[in-house]
C-alpha positions in Angstrom: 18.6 8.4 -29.1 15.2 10.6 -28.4 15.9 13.5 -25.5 14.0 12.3 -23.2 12.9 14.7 -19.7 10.5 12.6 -18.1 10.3 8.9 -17.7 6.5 7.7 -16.6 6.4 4.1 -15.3 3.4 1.9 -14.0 3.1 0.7 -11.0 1.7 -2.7 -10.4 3.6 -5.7 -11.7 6.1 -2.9 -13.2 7.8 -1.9 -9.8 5.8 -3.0 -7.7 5.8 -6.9 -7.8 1.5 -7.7 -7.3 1.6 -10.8 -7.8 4.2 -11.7 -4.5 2.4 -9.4 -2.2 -0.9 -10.0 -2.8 0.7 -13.9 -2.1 1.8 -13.0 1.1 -1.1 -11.3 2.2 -3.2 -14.6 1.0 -0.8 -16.7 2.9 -1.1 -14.6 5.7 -4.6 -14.2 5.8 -5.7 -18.0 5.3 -3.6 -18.6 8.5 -5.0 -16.4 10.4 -8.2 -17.7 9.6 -7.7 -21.2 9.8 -8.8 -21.8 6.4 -6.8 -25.3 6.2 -9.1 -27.1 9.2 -12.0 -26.5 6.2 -9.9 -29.2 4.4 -11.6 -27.4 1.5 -8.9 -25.6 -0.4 -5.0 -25.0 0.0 -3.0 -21.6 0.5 -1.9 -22.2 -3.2 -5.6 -22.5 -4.7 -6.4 -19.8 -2.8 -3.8 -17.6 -4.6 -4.2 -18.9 -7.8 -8.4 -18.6 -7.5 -7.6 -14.8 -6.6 -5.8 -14.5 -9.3 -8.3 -15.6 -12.0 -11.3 -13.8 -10.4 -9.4 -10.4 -9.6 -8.2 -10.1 -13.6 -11.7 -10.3 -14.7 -13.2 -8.3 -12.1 -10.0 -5.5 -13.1 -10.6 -6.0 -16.9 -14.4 -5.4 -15.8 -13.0 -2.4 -14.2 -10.7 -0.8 -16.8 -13.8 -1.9 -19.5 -15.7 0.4 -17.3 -18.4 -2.3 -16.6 -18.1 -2.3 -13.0 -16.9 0.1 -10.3 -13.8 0.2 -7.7 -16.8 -1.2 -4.9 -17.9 -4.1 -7.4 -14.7 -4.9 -7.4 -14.6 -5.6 -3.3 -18.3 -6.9 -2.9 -17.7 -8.9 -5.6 -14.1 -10.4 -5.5 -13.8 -13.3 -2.4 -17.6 -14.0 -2.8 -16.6 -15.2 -6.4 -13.0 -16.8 -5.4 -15.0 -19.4 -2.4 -17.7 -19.7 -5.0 -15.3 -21.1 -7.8 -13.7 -23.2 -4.6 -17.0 -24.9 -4.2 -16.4 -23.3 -0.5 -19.6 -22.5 1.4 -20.3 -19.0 1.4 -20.6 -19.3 5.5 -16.9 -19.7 5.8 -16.5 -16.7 4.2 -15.2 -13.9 7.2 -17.1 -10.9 7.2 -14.2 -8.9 7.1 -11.4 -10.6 4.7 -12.3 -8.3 1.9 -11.1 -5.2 4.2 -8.3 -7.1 5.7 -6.7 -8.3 2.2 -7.4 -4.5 1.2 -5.7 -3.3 4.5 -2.7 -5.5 4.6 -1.5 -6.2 0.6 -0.7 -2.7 0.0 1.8 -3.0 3.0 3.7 -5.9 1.6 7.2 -4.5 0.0 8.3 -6.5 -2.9 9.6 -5.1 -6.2 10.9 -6.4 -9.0 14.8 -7.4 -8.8 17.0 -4.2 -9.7 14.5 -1.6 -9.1 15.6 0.7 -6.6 19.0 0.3 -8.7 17.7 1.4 -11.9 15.7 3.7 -10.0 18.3 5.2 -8.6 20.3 4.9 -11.7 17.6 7.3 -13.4 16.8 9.5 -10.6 19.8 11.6 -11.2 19.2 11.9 -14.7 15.5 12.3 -15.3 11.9 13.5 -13.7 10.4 10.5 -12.6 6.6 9.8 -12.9 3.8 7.4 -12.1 0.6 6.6 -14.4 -1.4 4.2 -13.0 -5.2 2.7 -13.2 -5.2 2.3 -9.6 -6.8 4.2 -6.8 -5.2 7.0 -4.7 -5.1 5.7 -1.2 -4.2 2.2 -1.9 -1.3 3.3 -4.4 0.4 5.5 -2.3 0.1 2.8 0.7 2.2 0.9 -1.6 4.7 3.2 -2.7 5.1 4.0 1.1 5.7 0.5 2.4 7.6 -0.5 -0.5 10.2 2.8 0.0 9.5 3.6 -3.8 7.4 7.0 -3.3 10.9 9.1 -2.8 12.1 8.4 -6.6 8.8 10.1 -7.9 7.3 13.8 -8.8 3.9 13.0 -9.4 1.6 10.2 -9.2 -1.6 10.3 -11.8 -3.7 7.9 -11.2 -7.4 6.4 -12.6 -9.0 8.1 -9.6 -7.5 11.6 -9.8 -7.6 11.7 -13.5 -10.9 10.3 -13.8 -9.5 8.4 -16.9 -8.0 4.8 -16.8 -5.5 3.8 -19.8 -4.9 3.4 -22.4 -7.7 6.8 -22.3 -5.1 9.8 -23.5 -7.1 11.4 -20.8 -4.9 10.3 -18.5 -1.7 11.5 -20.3 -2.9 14.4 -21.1 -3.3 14.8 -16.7 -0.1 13.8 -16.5 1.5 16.0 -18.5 -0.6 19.0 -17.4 0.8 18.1 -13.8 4.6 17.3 -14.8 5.2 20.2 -17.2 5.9 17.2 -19.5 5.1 16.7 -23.1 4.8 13.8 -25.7 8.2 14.5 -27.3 10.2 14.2 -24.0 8.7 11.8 -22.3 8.6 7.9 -22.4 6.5 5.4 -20.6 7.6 1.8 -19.6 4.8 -0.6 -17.9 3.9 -4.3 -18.3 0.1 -4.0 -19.4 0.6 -4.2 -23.5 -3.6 -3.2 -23.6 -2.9 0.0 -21.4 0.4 1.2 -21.0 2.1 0.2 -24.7 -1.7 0.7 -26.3 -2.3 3.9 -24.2 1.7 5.7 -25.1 0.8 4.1 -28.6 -1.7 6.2 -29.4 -0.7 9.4 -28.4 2.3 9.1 -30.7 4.7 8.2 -27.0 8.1 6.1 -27.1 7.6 3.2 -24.7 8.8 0.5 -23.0 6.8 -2.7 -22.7 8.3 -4.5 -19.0 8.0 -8.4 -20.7 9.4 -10.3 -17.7 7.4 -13.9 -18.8 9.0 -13.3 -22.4 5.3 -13.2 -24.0 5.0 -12.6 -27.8 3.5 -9.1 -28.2 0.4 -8.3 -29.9 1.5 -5.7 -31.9 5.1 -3.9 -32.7 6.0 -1.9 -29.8 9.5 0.0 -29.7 10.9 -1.8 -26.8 10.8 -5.1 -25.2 12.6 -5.8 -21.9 12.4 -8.7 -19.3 14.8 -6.9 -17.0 14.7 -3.8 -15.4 18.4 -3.8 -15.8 17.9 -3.4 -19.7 16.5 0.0 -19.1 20.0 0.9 -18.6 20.8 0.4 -22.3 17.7 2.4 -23.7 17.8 5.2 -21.1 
């Protein structure tokens, strides 16, 4: 087993579960709003239309097609258009209200804190993550994660997004890290497993929907728990 001093996870949809709170913020927010007297769409389209318009406008992103304010002039303009919602019904402000209020949800993933805690004593914890500064560390603040961790790189402060080695090469400059004693573990095969990948990294590729990988990686988990037997 490799010596490992540092342990670098992702953030979104690794620890922190995205897909629940941006959920609750939806559900929240069409309430609030009245959304069902439209009779147009349901809380569920909603969620599921904000789902399919905010991974193309984030693949834009990470492509480096579009920047972080395409991404929130852009994002419910496209989800009432794909509705067939007139664009009137659209609040003024719901962009900066979902923005405001999703990062404040606190879901993780089952058995976080206690592999977190399980690792804390053991190893320097680290974030990497394509997301932007004030917005990740509302997260890890809400969510009671931001205690288990040294340093937080992220796309913004590094001005590199993975799988860029830019942005290891920030993180490691920060952490006193280096390639041979460090690992990463993240969901995003294309930037976390392709990012570690090519700067010669050990990994570990979070798999909780049991997807078929698109290339070897070195470990697959579904379970947070299973970190237990690697690390």
């Amino acid at each position: 087993m490799a010596y490992y001093k540092h342990i670098f996870f992702d953030l979104d949809h690794t620890l922190w579960d995205y897909d629940a709170n941006a959920s609750a913020a939806l559900f929240e927010l069409y309430d609030h709003y009245k959304f069902s007297d439209l009779a147009i769409f349901t809380k569920e389209e909603l969620v599921r239309t904000f789902f399919e318009v905010n991974y193309e406008l984030w693949g834009l992103y990470n492509n480096h097609r579009i920047g972080r304010g395409d991404i929130r002039k852009r994002r419910f303009p496209q989800i009432f258009q794909k509705l067939r919602a007139d664009i009137k019904h659209l609040p003024e402000n719901l962009e900066s209200e979902y923005i405001g209020l999703a990062p404040t949800k606190p879901a993780v993933f089952p058995d976080a804190f206690e592999v977190l805690d399980y690792l804390a004593g053991k190893y320097k914890l680290h974030l990497i993550t394509n997301g932007f500064n004030d917005i990740q560390q509302t997260k890890l603040k809400y969510s009671k994660l931001e205690p288990y961790f040294g340093h937080v790189v992220t796309s913004e402060s590094s001005k590199a997004r993975k799988p860029n080695k830019r942005i290891f090469e920030v993180a490691f400059e920060l952490t006193g890290a280096s390639v041979f004693d460090s690992i990463m573990i993240g969901d995003n095969i294309d930037a976390d497993i392709a990012g570690a990948q090519g700067i010669d990294m050990d990994h570990v590729w979070f798999n909780p929907k049991r997807e078929v990988p698109k290339f070897k990686v070195q470990h697959d988990i579904s379970n947070l728990l299973q970190l237990k037997s690697i690390l």
